[in-house]
N, CA, C and O of each residue as an XYZ file, in Angstrom:
712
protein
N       0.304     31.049     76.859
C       0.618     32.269     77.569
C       2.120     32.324     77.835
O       2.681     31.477     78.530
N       2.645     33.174     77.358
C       4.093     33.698     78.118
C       3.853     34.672     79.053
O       2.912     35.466     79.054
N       4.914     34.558     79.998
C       5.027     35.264     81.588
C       6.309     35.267     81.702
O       7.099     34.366     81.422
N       6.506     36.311     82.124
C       8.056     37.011     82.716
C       8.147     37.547     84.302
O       7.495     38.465     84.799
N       8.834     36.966     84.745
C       8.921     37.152     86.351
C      10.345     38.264     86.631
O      11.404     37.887     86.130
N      10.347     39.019     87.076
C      11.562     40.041     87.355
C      11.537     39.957     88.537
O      10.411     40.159     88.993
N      12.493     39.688     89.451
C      12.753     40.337     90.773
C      14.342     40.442     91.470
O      15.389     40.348     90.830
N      14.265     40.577     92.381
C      15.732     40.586     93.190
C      15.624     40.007     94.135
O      14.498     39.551     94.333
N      16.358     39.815     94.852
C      16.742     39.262     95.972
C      17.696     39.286     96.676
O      18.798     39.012     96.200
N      17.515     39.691     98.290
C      19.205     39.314     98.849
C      19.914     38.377     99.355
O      21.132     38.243     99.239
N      18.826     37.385    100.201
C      19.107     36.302    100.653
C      18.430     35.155    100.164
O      18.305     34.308    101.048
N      17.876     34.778     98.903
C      16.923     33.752     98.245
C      15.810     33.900     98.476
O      15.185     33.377     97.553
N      14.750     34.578     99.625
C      13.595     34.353     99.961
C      12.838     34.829     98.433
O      12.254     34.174     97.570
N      13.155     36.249     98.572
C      12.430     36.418     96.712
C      12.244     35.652     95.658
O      11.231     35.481     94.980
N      13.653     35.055     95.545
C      14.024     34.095     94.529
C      13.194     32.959     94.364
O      12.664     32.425     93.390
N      13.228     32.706     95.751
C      11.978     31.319     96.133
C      11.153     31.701     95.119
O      11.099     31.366     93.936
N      10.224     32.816     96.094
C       8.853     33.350     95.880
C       8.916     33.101     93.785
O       8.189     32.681     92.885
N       9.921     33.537     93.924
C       9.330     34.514     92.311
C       9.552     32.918     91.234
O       9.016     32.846     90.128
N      10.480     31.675     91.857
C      10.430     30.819     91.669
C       8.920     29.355     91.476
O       8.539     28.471     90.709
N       8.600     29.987     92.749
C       7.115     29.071     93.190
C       6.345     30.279     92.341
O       5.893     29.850     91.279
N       6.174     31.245     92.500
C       5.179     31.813     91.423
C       5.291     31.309     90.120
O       4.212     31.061     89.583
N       6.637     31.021     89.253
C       7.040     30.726     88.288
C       6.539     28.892     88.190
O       6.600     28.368     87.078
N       6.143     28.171     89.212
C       5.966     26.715     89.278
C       4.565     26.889     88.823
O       4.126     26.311     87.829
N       3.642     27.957     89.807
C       2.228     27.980     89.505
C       1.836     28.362     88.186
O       0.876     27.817     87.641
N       2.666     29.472     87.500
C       2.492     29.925     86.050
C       2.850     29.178     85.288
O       2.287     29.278     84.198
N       3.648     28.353     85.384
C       4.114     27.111     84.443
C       3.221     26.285     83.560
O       3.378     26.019     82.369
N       2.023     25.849     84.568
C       0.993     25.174     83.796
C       0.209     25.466     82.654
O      -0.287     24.675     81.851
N       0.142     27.132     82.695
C      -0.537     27.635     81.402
C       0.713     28.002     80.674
O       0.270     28.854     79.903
N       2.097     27.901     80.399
C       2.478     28.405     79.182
C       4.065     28.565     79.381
O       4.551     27.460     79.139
N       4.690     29.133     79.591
C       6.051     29.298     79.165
C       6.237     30.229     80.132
O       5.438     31.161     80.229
N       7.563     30.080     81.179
C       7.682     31.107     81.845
C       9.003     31.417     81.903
O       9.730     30.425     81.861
N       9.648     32.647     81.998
C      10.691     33.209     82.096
C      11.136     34.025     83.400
O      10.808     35.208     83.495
N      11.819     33.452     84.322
C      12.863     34.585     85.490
C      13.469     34.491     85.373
O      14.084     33.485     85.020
N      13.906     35.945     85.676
C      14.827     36.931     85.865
C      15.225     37.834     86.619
O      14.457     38.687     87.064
N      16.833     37.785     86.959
C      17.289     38.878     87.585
C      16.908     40.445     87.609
O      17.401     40.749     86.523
N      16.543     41.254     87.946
C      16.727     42.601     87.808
C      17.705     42.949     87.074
O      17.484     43.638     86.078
N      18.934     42.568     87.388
C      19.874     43.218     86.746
C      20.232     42.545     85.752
O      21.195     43.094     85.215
N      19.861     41.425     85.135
C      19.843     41.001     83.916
C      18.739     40.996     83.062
O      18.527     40.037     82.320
N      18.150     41.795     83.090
C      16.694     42.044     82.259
C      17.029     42.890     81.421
O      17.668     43.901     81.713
N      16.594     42.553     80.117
C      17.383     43.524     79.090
C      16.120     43.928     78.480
O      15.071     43.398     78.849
N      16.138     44.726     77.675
C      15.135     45.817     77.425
C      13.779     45.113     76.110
O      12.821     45.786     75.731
N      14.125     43.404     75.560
C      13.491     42.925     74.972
C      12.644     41.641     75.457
O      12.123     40.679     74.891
N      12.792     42.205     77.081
C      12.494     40.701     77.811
C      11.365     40.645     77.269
O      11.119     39.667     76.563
N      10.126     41.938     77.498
C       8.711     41.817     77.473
C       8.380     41.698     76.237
O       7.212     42.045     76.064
N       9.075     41.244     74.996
C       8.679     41.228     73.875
C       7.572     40.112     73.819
O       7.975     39.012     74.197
N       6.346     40.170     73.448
C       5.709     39.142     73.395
C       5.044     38.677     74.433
O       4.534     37.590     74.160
N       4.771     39.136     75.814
C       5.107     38.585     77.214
C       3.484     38.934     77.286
O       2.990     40.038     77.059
N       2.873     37.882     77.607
C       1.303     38.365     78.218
C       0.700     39.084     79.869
O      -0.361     39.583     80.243
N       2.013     38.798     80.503
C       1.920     38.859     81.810
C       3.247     39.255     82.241
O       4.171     38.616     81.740
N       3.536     40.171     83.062
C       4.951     40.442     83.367
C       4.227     40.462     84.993
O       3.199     41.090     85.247
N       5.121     39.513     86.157
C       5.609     39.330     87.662
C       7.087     40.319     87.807
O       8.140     40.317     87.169
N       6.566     41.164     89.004
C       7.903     41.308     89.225
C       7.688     41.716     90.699
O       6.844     42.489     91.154
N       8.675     40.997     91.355
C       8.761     41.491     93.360
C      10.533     41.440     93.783
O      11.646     41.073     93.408
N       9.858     42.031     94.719
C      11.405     42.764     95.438
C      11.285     42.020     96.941
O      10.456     41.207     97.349
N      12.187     42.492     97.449
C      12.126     42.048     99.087
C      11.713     43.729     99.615
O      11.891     44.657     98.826
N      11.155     43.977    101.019
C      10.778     44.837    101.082
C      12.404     45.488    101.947
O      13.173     44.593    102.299
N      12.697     46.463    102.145
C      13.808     47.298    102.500
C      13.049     48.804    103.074
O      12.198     49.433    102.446
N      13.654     49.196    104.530
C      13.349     50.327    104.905
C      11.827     50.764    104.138
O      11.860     51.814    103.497
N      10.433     49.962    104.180
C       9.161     49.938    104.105
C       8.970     50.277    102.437
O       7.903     50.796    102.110
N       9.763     50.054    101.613
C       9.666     49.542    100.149
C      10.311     48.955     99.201
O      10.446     47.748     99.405
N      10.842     49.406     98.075
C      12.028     48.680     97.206
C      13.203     49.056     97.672
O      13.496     50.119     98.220
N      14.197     47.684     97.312
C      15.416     48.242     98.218
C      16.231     49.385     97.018
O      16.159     49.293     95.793
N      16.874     50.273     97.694
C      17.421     51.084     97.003
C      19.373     50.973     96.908
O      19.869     50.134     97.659
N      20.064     51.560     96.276
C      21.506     51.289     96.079
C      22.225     51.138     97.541
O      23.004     50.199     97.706
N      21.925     52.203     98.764
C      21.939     52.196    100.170
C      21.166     51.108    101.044
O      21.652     50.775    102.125
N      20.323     50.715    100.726
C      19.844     49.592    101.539
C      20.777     48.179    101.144
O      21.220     47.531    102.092
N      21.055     47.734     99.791
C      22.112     46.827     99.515
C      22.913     46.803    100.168
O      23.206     45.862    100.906
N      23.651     48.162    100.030
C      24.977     47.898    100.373
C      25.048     47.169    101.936
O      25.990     46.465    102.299
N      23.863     47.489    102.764
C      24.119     46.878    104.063
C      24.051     45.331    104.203
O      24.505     44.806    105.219
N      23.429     44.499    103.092
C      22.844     43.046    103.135
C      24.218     42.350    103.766
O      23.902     42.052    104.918
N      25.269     42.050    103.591
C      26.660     41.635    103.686
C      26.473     41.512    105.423
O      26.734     40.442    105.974
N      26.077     42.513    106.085
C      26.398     42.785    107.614
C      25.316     41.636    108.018
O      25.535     40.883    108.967
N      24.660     41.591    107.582
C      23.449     40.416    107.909
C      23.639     39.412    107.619
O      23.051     38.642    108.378
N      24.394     38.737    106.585
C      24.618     37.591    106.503
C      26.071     36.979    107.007
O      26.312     35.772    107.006
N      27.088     38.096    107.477
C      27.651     37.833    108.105
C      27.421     37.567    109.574
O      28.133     36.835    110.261
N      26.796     37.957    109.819
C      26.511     37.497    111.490
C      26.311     36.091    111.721
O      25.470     35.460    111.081
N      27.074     35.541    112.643
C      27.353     34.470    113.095
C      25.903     33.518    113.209
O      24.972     34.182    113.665
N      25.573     32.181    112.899
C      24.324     31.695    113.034
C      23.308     32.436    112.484
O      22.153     32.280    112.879
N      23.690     33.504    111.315
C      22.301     33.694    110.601
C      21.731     33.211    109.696
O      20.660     33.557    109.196
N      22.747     31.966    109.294
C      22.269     30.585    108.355
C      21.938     31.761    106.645
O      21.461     31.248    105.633
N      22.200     32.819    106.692
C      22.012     33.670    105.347
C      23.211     33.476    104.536
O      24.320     33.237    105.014
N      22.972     33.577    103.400
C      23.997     33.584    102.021
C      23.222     34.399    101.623
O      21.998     34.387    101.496
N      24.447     35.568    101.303
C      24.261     37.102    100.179
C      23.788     35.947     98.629
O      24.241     34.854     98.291
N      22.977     36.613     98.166
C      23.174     36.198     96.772
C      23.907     36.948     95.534
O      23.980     38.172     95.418
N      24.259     36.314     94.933
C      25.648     36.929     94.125
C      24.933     38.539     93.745
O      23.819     38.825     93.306
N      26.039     39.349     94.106
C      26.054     40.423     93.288
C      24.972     41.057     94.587
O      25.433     42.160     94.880
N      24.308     40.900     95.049
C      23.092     41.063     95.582
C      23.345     42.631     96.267
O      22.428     43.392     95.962
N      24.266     43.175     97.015
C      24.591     43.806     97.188
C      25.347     45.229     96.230
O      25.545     46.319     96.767
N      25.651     44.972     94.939
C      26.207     45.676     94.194
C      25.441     45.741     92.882
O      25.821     46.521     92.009
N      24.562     45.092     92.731
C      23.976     45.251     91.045
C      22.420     45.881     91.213
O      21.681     45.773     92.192
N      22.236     46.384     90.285
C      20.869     47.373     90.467
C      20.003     46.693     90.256
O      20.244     45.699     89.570
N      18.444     46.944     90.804
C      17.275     46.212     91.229
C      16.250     46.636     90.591
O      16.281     47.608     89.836
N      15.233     45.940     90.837
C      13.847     46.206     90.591
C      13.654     47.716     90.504
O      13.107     48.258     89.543
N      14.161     48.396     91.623
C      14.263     49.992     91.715
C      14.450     50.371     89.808
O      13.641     50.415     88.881
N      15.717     50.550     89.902
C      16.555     50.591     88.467
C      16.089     50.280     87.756
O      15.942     51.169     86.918
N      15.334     48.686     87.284
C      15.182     48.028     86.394
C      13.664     49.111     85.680
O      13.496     49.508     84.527
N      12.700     49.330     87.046
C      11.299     49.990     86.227
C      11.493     51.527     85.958
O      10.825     52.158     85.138
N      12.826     52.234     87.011
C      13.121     53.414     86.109
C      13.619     53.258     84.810
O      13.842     54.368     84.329
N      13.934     52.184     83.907
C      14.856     51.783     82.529
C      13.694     52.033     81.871
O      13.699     52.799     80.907
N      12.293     51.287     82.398
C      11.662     51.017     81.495
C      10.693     52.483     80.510
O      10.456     53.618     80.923
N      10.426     52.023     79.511
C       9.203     52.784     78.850
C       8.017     52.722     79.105
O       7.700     52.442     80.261
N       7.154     52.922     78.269
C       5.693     52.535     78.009
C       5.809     50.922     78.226
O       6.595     50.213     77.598
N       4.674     50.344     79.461
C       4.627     48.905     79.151
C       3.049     48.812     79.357
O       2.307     49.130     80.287
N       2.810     48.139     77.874
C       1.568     47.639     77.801
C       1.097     46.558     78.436
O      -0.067     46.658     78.825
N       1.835     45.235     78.724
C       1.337     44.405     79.369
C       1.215     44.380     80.729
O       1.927     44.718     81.675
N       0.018     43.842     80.575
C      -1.003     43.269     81.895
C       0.021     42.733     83.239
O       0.576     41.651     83.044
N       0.156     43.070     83.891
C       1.120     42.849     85.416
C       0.750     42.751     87.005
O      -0.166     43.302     87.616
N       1.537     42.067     87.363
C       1.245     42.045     88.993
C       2.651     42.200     89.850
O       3.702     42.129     89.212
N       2.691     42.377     91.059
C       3.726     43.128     92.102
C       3.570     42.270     93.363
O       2.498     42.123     93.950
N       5.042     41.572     93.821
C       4.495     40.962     94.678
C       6.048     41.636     95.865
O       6.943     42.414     95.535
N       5.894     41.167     96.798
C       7.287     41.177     97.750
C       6.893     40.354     98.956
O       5.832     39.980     99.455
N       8.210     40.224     99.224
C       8.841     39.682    100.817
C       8.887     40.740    101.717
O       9.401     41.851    101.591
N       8.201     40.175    102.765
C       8.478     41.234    104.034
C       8.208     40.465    105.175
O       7.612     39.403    105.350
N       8.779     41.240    105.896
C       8.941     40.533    107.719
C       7.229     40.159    108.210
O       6.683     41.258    108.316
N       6.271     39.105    108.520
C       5.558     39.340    109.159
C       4.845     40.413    110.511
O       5.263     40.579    111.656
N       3.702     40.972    109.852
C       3.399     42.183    110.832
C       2.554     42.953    110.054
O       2.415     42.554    108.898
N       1.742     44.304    110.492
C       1.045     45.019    110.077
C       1.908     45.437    109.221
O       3.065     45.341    109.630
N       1.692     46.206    107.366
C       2.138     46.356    106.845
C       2.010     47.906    106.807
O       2.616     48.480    105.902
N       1.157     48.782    107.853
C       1.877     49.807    107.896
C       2.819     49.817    108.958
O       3.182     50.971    109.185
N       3.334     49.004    109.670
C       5.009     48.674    110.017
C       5.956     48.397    109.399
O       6.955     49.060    109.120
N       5.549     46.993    109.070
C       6.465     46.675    107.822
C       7.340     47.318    106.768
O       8.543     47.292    106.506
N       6.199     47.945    106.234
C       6.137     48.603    104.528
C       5.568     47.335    103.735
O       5.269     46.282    104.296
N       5.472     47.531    102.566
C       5.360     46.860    101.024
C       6.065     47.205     99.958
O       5.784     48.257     99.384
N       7.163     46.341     99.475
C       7.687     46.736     98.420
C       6.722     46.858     97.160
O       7.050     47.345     96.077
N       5.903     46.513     97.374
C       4.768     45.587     96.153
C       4.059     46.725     95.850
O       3.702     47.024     94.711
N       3.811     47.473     97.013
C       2.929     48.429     96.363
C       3.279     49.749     96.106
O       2.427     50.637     96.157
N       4.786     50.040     95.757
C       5.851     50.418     95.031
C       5.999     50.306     93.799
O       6.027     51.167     92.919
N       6.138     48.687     93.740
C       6.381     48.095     92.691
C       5.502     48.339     91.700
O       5.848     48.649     90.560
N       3.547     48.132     92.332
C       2.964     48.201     91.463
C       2.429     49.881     90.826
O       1.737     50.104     89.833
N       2.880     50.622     91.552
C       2.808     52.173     91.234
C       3.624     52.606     90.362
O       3.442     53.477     89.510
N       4.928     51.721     90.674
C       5.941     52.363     89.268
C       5.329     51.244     87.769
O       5.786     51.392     86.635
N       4.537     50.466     88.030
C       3.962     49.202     86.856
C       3.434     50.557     86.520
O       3.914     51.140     85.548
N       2.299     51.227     87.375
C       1.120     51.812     86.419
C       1.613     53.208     86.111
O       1.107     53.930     85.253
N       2.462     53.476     86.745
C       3.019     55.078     86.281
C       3.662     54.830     84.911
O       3.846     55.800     84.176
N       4.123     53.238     84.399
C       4.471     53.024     83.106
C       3.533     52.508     82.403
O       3.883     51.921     81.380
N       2.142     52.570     82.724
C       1.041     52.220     81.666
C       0.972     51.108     81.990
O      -0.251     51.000     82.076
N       1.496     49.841     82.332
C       0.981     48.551     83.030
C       0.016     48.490     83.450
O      -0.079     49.154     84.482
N      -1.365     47.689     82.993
C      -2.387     47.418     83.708
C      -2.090     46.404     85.108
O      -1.342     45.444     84.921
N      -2.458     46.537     85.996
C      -2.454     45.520     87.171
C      -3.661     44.666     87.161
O      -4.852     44.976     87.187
N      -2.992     43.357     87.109
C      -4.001     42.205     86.612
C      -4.659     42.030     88.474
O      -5.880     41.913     88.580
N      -3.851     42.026     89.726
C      -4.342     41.610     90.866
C      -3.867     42.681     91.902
O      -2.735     43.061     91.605
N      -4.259     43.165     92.791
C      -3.784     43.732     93.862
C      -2.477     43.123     94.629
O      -2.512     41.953     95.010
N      -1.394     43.886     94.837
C      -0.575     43.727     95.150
C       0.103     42.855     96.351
O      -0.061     43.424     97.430
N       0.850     41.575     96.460
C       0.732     40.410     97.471
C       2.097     40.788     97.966
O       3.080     41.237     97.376
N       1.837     40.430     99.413
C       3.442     39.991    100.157
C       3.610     38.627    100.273
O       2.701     37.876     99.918
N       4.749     38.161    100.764
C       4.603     37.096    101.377
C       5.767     36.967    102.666
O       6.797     37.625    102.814
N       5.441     36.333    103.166
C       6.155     36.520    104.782
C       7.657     35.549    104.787
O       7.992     34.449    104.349
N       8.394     36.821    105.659
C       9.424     35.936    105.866
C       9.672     36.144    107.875
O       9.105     36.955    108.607
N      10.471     35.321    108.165
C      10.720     36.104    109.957
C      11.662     37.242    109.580
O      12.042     37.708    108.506
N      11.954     37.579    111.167
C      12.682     38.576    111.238
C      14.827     38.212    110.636
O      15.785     38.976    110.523
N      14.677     36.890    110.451
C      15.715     36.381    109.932
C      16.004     36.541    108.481
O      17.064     36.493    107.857
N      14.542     36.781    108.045
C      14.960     36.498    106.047
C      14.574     35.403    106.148
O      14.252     35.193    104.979
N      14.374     34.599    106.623
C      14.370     32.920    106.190
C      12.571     33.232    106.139
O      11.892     33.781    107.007
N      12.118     32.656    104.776
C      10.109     32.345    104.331
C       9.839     31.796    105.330
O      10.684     31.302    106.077
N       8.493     31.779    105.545
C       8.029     31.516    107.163
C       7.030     30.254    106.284
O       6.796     30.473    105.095
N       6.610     29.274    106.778
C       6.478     27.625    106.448
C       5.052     28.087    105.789
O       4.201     28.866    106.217
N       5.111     27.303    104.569
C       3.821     27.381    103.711
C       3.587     28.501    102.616
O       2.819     28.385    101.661
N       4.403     29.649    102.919
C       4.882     30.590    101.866
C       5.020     30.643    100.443
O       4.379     31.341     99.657
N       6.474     29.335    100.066
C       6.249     29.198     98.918
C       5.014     28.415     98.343
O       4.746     28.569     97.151
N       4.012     27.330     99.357
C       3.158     26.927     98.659
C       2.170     28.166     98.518
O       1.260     27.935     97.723
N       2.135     29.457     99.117
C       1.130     30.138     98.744
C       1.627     30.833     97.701
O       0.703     31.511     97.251
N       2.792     31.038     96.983
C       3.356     31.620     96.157
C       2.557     30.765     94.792
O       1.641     31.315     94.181
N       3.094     29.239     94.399
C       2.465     28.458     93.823
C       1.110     28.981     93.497
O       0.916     29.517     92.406
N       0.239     28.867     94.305
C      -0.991     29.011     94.281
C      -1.407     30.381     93.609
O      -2.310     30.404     92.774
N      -0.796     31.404     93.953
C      -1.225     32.650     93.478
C      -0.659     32.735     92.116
O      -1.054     33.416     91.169
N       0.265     31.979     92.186
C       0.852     32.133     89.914
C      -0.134     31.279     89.540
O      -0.820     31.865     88.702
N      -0.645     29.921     89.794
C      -1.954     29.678     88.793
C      -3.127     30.030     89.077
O      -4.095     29.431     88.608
N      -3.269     31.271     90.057
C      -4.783     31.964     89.943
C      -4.537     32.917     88.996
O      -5.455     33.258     88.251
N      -3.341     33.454     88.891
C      -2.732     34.660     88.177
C      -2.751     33.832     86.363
O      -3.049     34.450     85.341
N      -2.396     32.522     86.416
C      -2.675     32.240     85.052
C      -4.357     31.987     84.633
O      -4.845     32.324     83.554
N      -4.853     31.538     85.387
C      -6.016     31.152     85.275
C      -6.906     32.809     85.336
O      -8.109     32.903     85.090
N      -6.366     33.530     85.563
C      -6.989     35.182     85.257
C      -6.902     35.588     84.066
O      -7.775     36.292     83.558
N      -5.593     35.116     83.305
C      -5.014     35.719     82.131
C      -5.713     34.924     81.256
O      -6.216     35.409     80.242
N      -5.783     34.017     81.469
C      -6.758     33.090     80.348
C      -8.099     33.380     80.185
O      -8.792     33.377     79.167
N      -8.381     33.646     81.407
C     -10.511     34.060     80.955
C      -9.900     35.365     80.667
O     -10.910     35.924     81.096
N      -9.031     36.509     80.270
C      -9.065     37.715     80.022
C      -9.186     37.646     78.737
O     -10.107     38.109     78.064
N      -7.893     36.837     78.234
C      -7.745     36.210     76.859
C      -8.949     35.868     75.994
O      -8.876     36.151     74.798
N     -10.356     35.126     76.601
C     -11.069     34.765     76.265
C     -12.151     35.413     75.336
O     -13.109     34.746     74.946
């Protein structure tokens, strides 16, 4: 199985995530992440499974205006945050699924968001996975968050649930395969 993970991130928590998803998918096959803004238009060539999550922003994907603010947050004194490169200036998940065409492969949508009811919150994910199926993407699982505090910093056990959900997510693709 090949798998392609897309996401963004502003302060690593995504990165984690889309990282530990990428640990759990590992076991069945070959996996590939990627930036948003380095995803070029032949990533999905071949790809049995395309991942892609965002952090959630103003209750979905962050948009060119929600970036630009990340900087003010990690500047604040004791917020233990690092911008991640570019993070603020290069186009996202947003961008990346308006680029896209027709995508046939099978997909799932995940994001980061603040712990709490998620009609508070928002969900980037289930954004994410509306612009998957408005491009013909089948959705292999219903759409996951995973928690961070009100800091950005993953809240303990996170990335192991990240793990866990990329090899249920491989172990789906394989009895599909079957």
């Amino acid at each position: 199985m090949k798998a392609v993970i897309v996401y963004e991130s502003m302060f690593g928590a995504t990165r984690r995530i889309a990282q530990a998803v990428a640990d759990g998918l590992g076991q069945s096959g070959e996996v590939q992440v990627v930036r948003a803004d380095q995803a070029d238009g032949g990533l999905l060539d071949g790809a049995d499974l395309l991942v892609v999550g965002a952090p959630t922003h103003a209750w979905s994907m962050p948009r060119a205006g929600t970036r630009k603010g990340a900087p003010g947050y990690s500047d604040k004194p004791g917020s233990g945050l690092t911008l991640e490169p570019g993070a603020d200036q290069a186009p996202g998940v947003r961008e990346w699924l308006a680029s896209l065409g027709t995508v046939a492969t099978p997909s799932a949508a995940f994001d980061t968001r603040i712990k709490g009811p998620a009609l508070l919150t928002g969900r980037a994910s289930r954004a994410i996975a509306r612009g998957l199926h408005r491009r013909g993407a089948p959705l292999t699982v219903p759409p996951k968050s995973f928690l961070v505090d009100r800091g950005s910093h993953l809240l303990a056990g996170e990335e192991d649930k990240a793990r866990a959900w990329g090899s249920r997510l491989a172990a789906s693709r394989s009895l599909a395969s079957k």
